[in-house]
C-alpha positions in Angstrom: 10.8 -20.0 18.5 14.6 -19.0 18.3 14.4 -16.5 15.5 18.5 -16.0 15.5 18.7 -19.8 14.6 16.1 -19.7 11.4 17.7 -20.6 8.4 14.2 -20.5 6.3 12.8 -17.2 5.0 9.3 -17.0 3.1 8.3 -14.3 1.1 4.5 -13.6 1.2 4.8 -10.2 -0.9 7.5 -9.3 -3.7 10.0 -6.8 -2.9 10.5 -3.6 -4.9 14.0 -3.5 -5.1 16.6 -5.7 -5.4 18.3 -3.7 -2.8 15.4 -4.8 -0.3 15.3 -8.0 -1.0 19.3 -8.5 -0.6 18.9 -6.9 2.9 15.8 -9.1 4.0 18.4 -12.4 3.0 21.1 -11.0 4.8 18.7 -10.7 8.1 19.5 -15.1 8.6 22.5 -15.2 6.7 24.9 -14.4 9.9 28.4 -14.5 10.5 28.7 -17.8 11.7 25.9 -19.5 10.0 26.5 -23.0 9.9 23.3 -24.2 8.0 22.3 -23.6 4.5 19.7 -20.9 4.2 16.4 -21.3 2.2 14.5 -18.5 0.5 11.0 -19.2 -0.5 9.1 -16.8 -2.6 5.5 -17.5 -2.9 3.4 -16.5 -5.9 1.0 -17.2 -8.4 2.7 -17.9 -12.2 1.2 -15.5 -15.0 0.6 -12.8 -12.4 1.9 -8.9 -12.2 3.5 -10.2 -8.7 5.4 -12.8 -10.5 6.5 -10.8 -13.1 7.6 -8.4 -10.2 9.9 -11.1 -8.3 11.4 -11.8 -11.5 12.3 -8.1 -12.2 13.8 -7.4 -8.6 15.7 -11.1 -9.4 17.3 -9.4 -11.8 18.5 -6.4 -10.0 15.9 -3.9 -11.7 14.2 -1.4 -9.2 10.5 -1.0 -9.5 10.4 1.4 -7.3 12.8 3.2 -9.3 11.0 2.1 -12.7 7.6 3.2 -11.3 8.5 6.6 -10.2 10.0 7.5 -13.1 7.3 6.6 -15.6 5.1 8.4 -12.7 7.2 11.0 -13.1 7.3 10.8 -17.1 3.6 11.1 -17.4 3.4 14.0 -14.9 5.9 16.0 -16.7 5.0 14.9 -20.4 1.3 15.3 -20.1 
C-alpha cells in the first residue's frame, strides 16, 4: 500500500478539536493532489460521539470546553 497516494481517510474515533481534525485532513491533501479526497467519519447517530463530531464540525474545542468546566467545578466547588 502506497500511503502518499491515498486520497480516502476514515475516522474510527472523533477528534477533540477542530484544530486536530483540520491537521489529520491536511495529512492526504498534498500539494499536488490530483484526486478528490474523501473523509469518512464513522459513528453511531444519537450517541455522545456523534454529538462530539458535530461540535469539532463546527470549530468548537472540547478539549478546550472540557477543561474549563473541569476547571469550573474545581475552582467553584
Amino acid at each position: 500500500m502506497n500511503l502518499q497516494r491515498s486520497a480516502i481517510i476514515v475516522f474510527y474515533e472523533p477528534c477533540l478539536s477542530s484544530l486536530q481534525l483540520e491537521q489529520s485532513r491536511g495529512r492526504i491533501y498534498r500539494i499536488g493532489q490530483e484526486r478528490r479526497c474523501e473523509y469518512i467519519h464513522l459513528s453511531t447517530e444519537g450517541t455522545v460521539e456523534a454529538k462530539t463530531w458535530q461540535s469539532v464540525r463546527n470549530g468548537v474545542d472540547v478539549n478546550d470546553r472540557m477543561l474549563l468546566e473541569w476547571a469550573r467545578e474545581q475552582y467553584l466547588s
